[in-house]
VMD Tcl script that builds the backbone (N, CA, C; Angstrom):
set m [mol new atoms 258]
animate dup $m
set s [atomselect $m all]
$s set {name element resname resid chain x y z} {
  {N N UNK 1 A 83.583 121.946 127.723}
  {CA C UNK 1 A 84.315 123.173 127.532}
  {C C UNK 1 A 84.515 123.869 128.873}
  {N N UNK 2 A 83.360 123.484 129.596}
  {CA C UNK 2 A 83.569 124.574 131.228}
  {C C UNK 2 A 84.803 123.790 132.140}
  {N N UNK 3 A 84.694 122.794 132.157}
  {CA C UNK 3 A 85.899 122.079 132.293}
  {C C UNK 3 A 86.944 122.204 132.222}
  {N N UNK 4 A 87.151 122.072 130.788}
  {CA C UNK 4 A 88.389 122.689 130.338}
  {C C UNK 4 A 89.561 124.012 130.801}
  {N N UNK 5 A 88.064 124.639 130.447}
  {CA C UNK 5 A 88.769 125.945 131.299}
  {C C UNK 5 A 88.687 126.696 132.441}
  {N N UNK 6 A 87.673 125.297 133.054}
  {CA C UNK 6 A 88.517 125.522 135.037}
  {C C UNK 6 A 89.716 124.666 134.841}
  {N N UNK 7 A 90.141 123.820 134.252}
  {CA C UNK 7 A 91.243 122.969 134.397}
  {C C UNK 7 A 92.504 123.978 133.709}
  {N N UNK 8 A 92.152 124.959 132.705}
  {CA C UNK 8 A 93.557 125.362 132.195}
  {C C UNK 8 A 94.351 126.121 132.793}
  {N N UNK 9 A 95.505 126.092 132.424}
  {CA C UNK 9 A 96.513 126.702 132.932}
  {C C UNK 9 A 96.585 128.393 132.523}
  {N N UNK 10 A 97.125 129.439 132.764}
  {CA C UNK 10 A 96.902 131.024 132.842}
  {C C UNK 10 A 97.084 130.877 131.563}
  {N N UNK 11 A 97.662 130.027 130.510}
  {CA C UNK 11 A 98.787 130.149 129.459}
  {C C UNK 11 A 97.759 129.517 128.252}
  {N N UNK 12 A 96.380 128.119 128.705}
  {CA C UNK 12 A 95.743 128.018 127.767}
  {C C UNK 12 A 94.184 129.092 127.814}
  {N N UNK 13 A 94.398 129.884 128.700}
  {CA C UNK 13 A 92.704 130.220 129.474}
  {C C UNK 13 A 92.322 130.823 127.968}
  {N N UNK 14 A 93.539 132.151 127.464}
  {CA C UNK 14 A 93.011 132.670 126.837}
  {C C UNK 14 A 91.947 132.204 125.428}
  {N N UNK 15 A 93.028 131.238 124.720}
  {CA C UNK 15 A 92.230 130.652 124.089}
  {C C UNK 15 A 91.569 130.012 123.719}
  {N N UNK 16 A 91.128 129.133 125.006}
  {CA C UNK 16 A 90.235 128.088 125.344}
  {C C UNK 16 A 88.714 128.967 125.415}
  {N N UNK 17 A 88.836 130.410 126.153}
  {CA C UNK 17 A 87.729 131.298 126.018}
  {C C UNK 17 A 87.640 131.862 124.767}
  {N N UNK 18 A 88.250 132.483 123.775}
  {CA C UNK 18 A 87.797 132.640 122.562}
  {C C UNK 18 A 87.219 131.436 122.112}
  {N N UNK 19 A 87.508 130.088 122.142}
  {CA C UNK 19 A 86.875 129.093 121.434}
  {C C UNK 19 A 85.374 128.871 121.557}
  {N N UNK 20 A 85.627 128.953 123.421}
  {CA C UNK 20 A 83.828 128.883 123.886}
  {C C UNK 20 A 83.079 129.870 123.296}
  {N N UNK 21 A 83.931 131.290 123.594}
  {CA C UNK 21 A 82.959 131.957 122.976}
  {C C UNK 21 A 82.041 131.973 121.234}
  {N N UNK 22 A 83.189 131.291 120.549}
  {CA C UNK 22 A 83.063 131.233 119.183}
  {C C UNK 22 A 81.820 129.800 118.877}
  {N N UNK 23 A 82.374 128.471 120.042}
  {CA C UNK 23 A 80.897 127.674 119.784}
  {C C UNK 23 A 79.859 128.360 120.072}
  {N N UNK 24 A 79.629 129.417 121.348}
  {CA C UNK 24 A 78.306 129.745 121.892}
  {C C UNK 24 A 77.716 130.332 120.596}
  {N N UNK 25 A 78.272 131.759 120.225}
  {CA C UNK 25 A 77.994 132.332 118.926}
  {C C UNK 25 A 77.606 131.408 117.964}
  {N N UNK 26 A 77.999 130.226 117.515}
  {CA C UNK 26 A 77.704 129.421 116.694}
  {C C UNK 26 A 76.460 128.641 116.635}
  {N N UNK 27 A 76.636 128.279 117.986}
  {CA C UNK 27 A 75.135 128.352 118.479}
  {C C UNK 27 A 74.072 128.712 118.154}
  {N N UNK 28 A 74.019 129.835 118.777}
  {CA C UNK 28 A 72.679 130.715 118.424}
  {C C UNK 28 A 72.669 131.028 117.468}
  {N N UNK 29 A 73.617 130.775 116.114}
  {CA C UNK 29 A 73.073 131.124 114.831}
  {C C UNK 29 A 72.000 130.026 114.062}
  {N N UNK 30 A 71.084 130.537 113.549}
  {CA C UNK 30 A 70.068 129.925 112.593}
  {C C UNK 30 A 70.999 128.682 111.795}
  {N N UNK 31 A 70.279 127.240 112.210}
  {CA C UNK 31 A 71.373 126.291 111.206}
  {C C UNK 31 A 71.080 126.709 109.889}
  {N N UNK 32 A 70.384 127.034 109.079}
  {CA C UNK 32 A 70.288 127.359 107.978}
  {C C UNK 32 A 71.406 128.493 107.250}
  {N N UNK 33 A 71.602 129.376 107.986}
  {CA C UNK 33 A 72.477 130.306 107.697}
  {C C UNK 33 A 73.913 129.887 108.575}
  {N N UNK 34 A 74.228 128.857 109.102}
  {CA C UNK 34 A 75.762 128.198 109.320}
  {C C UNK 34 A 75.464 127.269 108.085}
  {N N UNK 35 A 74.785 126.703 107.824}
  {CA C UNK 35 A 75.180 125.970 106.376}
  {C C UNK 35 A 75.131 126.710 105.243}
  {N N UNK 36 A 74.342 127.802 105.209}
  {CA C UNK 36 A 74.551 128.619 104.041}
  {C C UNK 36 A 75.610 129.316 103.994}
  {N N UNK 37 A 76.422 129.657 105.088}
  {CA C UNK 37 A 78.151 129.917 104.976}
  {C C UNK 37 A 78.770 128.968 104.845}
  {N N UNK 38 A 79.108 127.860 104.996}
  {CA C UNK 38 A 79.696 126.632 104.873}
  {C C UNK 38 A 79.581 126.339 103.746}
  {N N UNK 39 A 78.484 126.431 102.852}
  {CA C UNK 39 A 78.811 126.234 101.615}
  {C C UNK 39 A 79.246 127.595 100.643}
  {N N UNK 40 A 78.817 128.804 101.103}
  {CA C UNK 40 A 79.476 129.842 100.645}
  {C C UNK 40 A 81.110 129.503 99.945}
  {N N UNK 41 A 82.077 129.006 101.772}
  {CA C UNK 41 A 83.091 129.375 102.063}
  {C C UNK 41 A 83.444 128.027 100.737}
  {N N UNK 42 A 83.010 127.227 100.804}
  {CA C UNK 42 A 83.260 125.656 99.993}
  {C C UNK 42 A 83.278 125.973 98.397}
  {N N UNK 43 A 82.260 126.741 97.996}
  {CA C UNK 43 A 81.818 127.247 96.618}
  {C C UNK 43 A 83.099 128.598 96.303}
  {N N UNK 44 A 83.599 129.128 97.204}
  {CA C UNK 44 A 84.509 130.411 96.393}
  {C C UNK 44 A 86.067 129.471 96.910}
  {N N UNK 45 A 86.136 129.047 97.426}
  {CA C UNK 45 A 87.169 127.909 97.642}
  {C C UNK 45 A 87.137 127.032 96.194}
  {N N UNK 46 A 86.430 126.647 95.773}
  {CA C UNK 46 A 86.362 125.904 94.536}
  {C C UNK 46 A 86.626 127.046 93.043}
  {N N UNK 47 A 86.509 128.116 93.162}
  {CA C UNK 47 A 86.227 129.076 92.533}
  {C C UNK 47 A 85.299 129.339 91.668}
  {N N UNK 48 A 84.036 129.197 92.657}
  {CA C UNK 48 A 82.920 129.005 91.570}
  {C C UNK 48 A 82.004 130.728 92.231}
  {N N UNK 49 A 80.821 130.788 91.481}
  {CA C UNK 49 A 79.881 131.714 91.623}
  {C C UNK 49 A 78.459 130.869 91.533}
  {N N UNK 50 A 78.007 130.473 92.602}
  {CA C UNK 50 A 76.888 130.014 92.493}
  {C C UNK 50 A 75.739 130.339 91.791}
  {N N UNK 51 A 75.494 131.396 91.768}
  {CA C UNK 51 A 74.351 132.414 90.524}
  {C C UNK 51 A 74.563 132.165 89.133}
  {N N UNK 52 A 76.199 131.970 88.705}
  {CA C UNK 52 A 76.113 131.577 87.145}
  {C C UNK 52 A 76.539 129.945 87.157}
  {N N UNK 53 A 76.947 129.408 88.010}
  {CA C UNK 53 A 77.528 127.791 87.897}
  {C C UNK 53 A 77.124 127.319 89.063}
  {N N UNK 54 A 75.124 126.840 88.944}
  {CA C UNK 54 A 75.056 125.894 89.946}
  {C C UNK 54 A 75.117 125.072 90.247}
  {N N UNK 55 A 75.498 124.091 88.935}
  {CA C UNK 55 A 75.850 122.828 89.009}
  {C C UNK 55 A 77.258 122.491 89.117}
  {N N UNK 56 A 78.176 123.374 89.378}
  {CA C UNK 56 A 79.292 122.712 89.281}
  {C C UNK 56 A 79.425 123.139 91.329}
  {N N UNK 57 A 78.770 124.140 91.386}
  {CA C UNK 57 A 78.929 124.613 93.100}
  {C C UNK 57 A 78.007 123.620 93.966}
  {N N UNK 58 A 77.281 122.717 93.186}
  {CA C UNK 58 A 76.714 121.547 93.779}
  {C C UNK 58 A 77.231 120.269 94.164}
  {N N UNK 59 A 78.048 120.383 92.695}
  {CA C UNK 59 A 79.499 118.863 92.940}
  {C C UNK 59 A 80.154 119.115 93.894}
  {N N UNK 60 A 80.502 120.633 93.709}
  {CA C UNK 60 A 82.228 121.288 95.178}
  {C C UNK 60 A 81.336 120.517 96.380}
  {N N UNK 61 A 80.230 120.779 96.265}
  {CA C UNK 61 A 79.616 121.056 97.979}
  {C C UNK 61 A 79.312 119.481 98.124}
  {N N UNK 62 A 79.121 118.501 96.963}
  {CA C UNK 62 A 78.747 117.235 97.197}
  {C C UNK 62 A 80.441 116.647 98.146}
  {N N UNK 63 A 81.375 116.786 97.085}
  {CA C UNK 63 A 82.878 116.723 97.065}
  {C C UNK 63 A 83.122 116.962 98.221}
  {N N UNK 64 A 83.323 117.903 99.011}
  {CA C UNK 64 A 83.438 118.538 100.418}
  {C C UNK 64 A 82.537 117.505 101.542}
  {N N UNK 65 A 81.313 117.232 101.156}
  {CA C UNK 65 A 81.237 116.545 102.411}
  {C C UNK 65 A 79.794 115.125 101.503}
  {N N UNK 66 A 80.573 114.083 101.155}
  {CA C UNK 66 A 80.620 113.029 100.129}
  {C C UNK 66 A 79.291 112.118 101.076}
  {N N UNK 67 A 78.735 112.622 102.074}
  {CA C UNK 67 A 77.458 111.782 102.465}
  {C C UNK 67 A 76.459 112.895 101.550}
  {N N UNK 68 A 76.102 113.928 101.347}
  {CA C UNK 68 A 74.821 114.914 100.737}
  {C C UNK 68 A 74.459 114.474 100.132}
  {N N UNK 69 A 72.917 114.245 100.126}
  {CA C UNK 69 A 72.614 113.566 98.727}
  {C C UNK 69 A 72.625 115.031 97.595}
  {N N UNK 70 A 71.858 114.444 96.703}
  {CA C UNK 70 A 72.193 115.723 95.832}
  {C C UNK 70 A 70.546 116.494 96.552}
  {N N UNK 71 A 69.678 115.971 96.856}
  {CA C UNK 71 A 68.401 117.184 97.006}
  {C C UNK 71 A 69.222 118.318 98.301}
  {N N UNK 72 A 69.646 117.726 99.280}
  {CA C UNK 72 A 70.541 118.725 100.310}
  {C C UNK 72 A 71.509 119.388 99.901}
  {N N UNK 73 A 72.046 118.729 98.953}
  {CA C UNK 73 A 73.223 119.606 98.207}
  {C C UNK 73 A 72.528 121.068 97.285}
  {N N UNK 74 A 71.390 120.751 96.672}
  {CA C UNK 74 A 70.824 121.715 95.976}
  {C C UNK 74 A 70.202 122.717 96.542}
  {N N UNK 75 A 69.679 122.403 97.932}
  {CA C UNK 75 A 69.053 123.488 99.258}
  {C C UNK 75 A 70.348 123.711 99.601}
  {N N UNK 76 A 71.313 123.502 99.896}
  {CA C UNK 76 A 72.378 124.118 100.643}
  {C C UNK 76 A 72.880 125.399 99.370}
  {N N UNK 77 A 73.728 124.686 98.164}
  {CA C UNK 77 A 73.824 125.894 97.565}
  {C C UNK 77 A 72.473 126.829 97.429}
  {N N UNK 78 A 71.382 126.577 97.148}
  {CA C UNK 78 A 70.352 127.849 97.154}
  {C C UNK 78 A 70.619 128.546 98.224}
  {N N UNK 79 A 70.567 128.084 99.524}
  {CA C UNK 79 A 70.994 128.769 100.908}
  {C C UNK 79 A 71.677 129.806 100.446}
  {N N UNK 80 A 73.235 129.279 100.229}
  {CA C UNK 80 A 74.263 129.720 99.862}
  {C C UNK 80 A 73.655 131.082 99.111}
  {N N UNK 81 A 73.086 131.269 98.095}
  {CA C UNK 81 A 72.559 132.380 96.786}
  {C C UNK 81 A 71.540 132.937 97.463}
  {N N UNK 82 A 71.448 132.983 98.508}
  {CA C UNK 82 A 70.274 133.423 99.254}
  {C C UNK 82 A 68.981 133.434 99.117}
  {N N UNK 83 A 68.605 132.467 98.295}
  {CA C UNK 83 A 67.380 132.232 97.296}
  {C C UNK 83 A 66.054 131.223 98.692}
  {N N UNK 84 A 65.290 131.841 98.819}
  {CA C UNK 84 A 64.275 130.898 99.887}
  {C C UNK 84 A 64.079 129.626 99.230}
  {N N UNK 85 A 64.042 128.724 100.271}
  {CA C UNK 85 A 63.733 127.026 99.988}
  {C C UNK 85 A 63.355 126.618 100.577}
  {N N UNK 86 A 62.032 125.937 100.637}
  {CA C UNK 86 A 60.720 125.468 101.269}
  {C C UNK 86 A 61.611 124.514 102.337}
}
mol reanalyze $m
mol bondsrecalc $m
mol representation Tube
mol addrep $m
């Protein structure tokens, strides 16, 4: 990325720096809570409510990314419901 944007031109700088800035931020967030938005965003995309339909916000989230087994799929939506998981 630092690369990049010693290499860009006046015309890509700008948004080559919002991007960095947006991985760094991403970064330093807790992986637990980037996957517990990720499946948030996956579960109301599907139009589900995880609190009353957890099994169907388990398929969306299997569906969406088809390696999860189902025990990661079931910690991710809990994530998601904000519910603690060992």
């Amino acid at each position: 990325m630092h690369r990049a944007l010693a290499e860009a031109s006046d015309e890509d700088r700008p948004g080559l720096e919002r991007a960095a800035g947006l991985i760094a931020a991403l970064a330093a967030r807790p992986e637990r809570e980037v996957r517990a938005e990720w499946a948030r965003g996956v579960i109301a995309a599907a139009g589900l409510d995880p609190h009353t339909q957890e099994l169907p916000a388990i398929r969306a989230v299997r569906k969406a990314e088809p390696g999860l087994s189902l025990r990661a799929a079931v910690q991710v939506v809990r994530e998601a419901k904000g519910e603690p998981v060992p």
